[in-house]
VEXRO-393080 format. One record per residue (C-alpha): residue in three letters; x negated, y negated, z. Coordinates in steps of 0.1 Angstrom, whole numbers, padded with zeros to 4 digits, always signed. Each point is the difference from the previous one (the first is absolute). Layout:
BEGIN
ALAXYZ;...
***
This chain:
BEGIN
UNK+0000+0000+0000;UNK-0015-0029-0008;UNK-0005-0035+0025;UNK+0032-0016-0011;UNK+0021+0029+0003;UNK-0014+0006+0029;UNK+0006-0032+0019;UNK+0034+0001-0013;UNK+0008+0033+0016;UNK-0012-0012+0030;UNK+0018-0030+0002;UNK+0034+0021-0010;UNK-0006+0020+0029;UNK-0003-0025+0024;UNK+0031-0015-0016;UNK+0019+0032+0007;UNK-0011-0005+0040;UNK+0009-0034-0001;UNK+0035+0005-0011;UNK+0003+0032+0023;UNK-0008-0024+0031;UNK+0030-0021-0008;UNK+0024+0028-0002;UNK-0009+0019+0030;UNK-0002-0025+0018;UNK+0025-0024-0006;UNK+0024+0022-0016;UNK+0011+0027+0028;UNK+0031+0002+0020;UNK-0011+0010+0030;UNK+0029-0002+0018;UNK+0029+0011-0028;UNK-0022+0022-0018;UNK-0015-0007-0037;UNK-0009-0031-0018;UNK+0017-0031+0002;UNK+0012-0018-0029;UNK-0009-0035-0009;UNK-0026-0020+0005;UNK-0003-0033-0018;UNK-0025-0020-0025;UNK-0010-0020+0030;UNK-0007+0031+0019;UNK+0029+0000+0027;UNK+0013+0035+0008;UNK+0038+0005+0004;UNK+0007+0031+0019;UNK+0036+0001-0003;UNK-0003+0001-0038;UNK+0017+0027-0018;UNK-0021+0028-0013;UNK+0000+0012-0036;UNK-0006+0040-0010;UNK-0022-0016-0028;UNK-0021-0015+0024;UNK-0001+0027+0026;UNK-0005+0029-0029;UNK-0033-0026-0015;UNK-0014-0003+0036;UNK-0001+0042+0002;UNK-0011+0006-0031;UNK-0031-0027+0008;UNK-0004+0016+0034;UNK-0003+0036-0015;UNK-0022-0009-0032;UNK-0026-0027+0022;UNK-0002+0033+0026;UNK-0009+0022-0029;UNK-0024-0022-0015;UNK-0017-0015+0030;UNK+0001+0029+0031;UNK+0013-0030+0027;UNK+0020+0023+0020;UNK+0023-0032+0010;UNK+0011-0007-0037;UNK+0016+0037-0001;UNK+0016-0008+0041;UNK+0016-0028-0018;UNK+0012+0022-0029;UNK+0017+0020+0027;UNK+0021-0028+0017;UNK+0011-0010-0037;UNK+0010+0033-0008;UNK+0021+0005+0032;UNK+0015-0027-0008;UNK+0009+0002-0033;UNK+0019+0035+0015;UNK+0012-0014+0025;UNK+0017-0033-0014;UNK+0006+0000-0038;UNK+0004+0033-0003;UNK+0038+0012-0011;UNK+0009+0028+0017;UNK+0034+0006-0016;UNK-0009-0011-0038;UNK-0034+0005+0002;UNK-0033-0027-0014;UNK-0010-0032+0015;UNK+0023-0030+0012;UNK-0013-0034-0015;UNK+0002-0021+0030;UNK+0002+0003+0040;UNK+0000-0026+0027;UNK-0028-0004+0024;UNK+0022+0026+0020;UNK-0006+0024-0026;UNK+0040-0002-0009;UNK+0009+0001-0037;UNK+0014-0030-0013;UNK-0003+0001-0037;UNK+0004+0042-0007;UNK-0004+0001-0037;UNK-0019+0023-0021;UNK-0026-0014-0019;UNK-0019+0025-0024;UNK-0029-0026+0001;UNK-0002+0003+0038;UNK+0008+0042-0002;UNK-0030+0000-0023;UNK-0019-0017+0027;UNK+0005+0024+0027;UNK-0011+0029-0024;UNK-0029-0018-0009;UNK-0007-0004+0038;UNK+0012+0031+0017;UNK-0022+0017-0029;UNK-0026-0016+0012;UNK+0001+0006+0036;UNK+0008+0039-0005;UNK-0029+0001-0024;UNK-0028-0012+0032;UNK+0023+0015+0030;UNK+0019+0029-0016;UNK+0029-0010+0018;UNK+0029+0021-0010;UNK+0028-0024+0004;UNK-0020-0024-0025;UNK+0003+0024-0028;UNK+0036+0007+0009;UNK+0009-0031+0000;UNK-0020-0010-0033;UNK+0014+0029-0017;UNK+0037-0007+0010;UNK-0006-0036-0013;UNK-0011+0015-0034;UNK+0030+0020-0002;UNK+0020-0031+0008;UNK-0013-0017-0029;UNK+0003+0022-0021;UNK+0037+0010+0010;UNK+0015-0034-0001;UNK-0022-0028-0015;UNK-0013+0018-0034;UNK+0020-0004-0029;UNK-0002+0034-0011;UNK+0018-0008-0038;UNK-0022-0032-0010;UNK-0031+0003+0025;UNK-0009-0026+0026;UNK+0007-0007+0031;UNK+0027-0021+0020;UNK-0009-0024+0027;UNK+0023-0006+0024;UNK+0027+0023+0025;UNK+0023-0006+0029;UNK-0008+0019+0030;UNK+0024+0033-0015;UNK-0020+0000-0032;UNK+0025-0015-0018;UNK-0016-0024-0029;UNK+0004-0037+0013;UNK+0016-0022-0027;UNK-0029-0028+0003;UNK-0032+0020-0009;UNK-0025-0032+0007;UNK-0032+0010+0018;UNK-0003-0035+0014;UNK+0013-0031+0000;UNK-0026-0008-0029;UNK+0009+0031-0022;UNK+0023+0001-0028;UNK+0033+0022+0010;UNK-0012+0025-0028;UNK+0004+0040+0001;UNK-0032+0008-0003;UNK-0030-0020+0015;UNK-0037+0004-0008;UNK-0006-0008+0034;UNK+0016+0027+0011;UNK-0010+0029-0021;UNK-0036-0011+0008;UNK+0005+0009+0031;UNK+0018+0031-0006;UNK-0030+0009-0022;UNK-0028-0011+0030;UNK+0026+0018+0020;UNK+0000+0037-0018;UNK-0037-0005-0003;UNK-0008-0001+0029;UNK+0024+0029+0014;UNK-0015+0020-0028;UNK-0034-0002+0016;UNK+0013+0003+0030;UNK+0018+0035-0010;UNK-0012+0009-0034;UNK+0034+0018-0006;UNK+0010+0009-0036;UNK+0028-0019-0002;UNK-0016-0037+0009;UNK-0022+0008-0024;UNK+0032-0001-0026;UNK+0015-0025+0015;UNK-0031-0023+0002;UNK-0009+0010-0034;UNK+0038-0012-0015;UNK-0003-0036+0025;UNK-0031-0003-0016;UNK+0010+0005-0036;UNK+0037-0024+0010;UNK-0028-0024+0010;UNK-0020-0005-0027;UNK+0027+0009-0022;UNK+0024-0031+0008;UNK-0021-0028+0019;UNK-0033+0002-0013;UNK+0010+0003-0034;UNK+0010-0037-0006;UNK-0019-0019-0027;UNK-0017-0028+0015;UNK-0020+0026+0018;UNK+0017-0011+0036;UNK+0029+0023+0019;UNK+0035-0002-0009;UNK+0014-0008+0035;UNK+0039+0004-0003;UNK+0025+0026-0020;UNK+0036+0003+0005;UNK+0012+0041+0001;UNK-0005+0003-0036;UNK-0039-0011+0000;UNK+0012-0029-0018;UNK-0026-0030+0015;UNK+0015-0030+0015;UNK-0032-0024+0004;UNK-0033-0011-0011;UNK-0011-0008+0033;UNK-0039+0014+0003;UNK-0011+0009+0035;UNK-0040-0004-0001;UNK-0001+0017+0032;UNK+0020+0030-0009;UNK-0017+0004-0033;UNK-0035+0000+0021;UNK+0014+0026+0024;UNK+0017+0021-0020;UNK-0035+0005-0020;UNK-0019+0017+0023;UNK+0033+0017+0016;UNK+0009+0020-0031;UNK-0037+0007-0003;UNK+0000+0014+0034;UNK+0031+0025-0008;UNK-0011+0010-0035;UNK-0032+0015+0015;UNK+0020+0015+0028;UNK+0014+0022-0024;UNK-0032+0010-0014;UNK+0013+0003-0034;UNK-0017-0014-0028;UNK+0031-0005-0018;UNK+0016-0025+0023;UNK-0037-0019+0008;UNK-0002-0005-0040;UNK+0028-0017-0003;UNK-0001-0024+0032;UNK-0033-0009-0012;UNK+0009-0027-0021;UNK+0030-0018+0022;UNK-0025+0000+0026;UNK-0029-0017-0016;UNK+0031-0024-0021;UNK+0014-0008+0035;UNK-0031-0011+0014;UNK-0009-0025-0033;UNK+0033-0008-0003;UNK-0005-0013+0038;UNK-0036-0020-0014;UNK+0014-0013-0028;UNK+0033-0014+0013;UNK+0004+0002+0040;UNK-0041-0015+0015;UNK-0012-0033+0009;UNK-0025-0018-0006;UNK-0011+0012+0036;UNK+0009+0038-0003;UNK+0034+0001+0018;UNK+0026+0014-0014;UNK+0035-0016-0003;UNK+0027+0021+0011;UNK+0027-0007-0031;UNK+0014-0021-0022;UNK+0038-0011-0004;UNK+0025+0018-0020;UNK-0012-0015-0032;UNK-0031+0019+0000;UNK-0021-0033-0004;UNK-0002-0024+0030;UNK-0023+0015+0026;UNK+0011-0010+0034;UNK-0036-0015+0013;UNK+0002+0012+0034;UNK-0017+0031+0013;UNK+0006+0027+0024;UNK-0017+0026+0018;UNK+0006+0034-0014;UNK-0012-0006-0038;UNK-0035-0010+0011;UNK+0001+0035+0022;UNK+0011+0015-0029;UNK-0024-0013-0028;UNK-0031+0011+0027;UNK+0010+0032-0004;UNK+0010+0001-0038;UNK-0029-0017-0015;UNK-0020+0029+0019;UNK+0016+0028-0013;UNK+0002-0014-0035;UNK-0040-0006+0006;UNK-0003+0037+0013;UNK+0022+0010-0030;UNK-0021-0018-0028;UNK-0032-0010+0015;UNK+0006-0037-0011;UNK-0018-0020+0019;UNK+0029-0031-0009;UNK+0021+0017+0027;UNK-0026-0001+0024;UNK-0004-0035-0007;UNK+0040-0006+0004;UNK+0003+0020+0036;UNK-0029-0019+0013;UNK+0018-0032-0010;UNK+0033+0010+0015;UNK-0018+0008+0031;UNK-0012-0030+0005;UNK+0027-0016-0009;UNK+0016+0016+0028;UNK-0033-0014+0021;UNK+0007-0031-0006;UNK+0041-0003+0003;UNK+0017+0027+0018;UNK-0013+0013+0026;UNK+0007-0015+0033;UNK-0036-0002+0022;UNK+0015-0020+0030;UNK+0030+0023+0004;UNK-0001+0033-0016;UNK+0015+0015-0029;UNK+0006-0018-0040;UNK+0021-0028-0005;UNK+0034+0011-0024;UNK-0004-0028-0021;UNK-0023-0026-0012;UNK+0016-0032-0021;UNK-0016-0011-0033;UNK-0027-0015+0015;UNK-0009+0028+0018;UNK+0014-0012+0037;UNK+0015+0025+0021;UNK+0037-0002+0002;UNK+0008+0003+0038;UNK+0036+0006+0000;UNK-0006+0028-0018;UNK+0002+0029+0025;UNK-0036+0018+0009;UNK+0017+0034+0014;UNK+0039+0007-0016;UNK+0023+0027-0015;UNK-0020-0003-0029;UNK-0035-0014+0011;UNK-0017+0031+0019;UNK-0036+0011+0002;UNK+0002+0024-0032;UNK-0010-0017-0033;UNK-0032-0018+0017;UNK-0007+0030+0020;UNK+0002+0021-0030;UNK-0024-0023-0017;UNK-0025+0009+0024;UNK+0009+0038+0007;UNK-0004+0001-0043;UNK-0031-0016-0001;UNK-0016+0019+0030;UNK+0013+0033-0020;UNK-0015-0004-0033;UNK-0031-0020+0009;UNK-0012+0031+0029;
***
């Protein structure tokens, strides 16, 4: 490895510690049990905050994979308070998968079904049964993949739905967010479906994740990455007819190395082939249209396709780290070196947060940290920075 490399790998892994100190220490419920919920841009914790499964599934899965990649014994304690509480509180004992929200009393208050956040808990529970071997984690992750694949795939035109009431009955608004289209089926959420299966397959190399990953992967590929601009096609109503031009940077970035990652899990040659090329069109597509001057990434642009909202947030830098390296490792171009080392220190310079712990969510277009942006939230959690690190630790040695 040479110097550069190696002073990057070293600064990732103290990165991966700094981040870690913030969450186990900040973030514990000591008294209620779990994490708590919210903490703002400014820093202030609010315990009484209600507690998202998207959140709480991201902080296990960090716990597991920082455990398994570093040996500090209290990452994987950690990972055991999340998973007990994930049982324990968002659990659905009658319908079975994950509740979407709790209160700080680990009540449910919003008890919909959200394949995005069912995906989650595979993706997690695989993980922690793949370091612990606990036996309820692969029940549970293989009852979720059953759920899936009983109510939320479209078994006559492919895809997946998004959203369900707490019966499994399919919700009339299908939004994954406020910021979402209300659209059938969501790129947003069959990545995750995909990171999902991928994970469970390594987890439990079983014969039939293999098919199912394999078919996700080909729906994938098949319908967003195939638009011709290069960038994701984010929305399609139930026919796969699209519905917007919006390009998500971040998403294209991510989804390149994350279709990678699945197409080699199958270890077929067939399936690597032909991901090749959206992977390596993702990531320029991302160059060309989606970087600074700088090296950050914008997250999107409106509905048009064309005007870039200028503003920045956290995830996209994580996730352009860890794509320009495995494009590198996939080509040997040293251009993608050149990018990841600009992203991270682009990251240096604007997000992360010396005085208090943790990234900013957002930076403005002049690269200022937008404080009432939340630091810890349902969707803010210690997963794609983490993973940044955990990546880069991995495939660096």
């Amino acid at each position: 490895m040479d110097e550069r490399l190696h002073q990057f790998r070293s600064e990732v892994r103290d990165e991966l510690d700094r981040i870690l100190i913030f969450w186990s220490e900040i973030m514990p419920d000591r008294e209620r049990g779990g994490f708590y919920g919210r903490v703002d841009g400014s820093g202030k914790l609010f315990p009484d905050a209600d507690r998202g499964v998207i959140l709480n599934t991201r902080i296990l899965w960090t716990y597991v994979a920082a455990f398994s990649q570093t040996g500090v014994s209290a990452y994987l304690r950690l990972a055991h308070v999340a998973f007990d509480y994930i049982i324990q509180h968002f659990w659905d004992d009658e319908n079975g998968g994950v509740y979407w929200m709790v209160n700080c009393e680990g009540e449910v208050v919003d008890a919909q079904k959200q394949i995005y956040a069912q995906a989650f808990a595979i993706y997690a529970f695989a993980e922690y049964f793949a370091v612990t071997k606990n036996a309820l984690a692969k029940e549970k992750a293989i009852h979720l993949y059953h759920l899936i694949e009983r109510h939320s795939r479209d078994k006559v035109r492919g895809g997946y739905f998004n959203v369900f009431n707490a019966d499994w009955t399919l919700k009339s608004d299908q939004k994954l967010s406020d910021k979402d289209e209300d659209q059938a089926k969501i790129m947003n959420t069959h990545l995750h479906i995909l990171e999902a299966y991928s994970n469970l397959y390594r987890a439990i190399p079983h014969d039939d994740y293999a098919r199912t990953l394999r078919r996700i992967l080909k729906v994938y590929v098949g319908r967003f990455c195939s638009g011709a601009n290069g960038h994701l096609t984010l929305y399609f109503d139930e026919e796969w007819r699209p519905s917007s031009h919006e390009i998500s940077f971040g998403h294209d970035i991510e989804s390149s190395w994350l279709i990678w990652e699945a197409a080699e899990r199958l270890k077929d040659p067939s399936p690597t082939g032909e991901v090749r090329d959206y992977v390596l069109s993702l990531v320029q597509a991302t160059i060309s249209d989606g970087l600074d001057e700088q090296g950050g990434v914008f997250e999107k642009t409106g509905s048009n396709g064309r005007d870039i909202d200028k503003e920045k947030h956290w995830w996209p830098q994580a996730e352009a780290v860890v794509a320009f390296l495995n494009a590198y490792q996939m080509t040997s171009e040293d251009k993608y070196l050149t990018h990841m080392f600009n992203s991270w220190e682009f990251i240096k310079r604007h997000f992360l947060d010396l005085e208090k712990g943790e990234w900013h969510w957002l930076i403005d277009a002049q690269g200022h940290p937008v404080l009432s942006e939340d630091k810890v939230g349902p969707w803010k959690a210690p997963y794609h920075n983490s993973r940044m690190c955990i990546e880069v630790l991995k495939r660096l040695g």
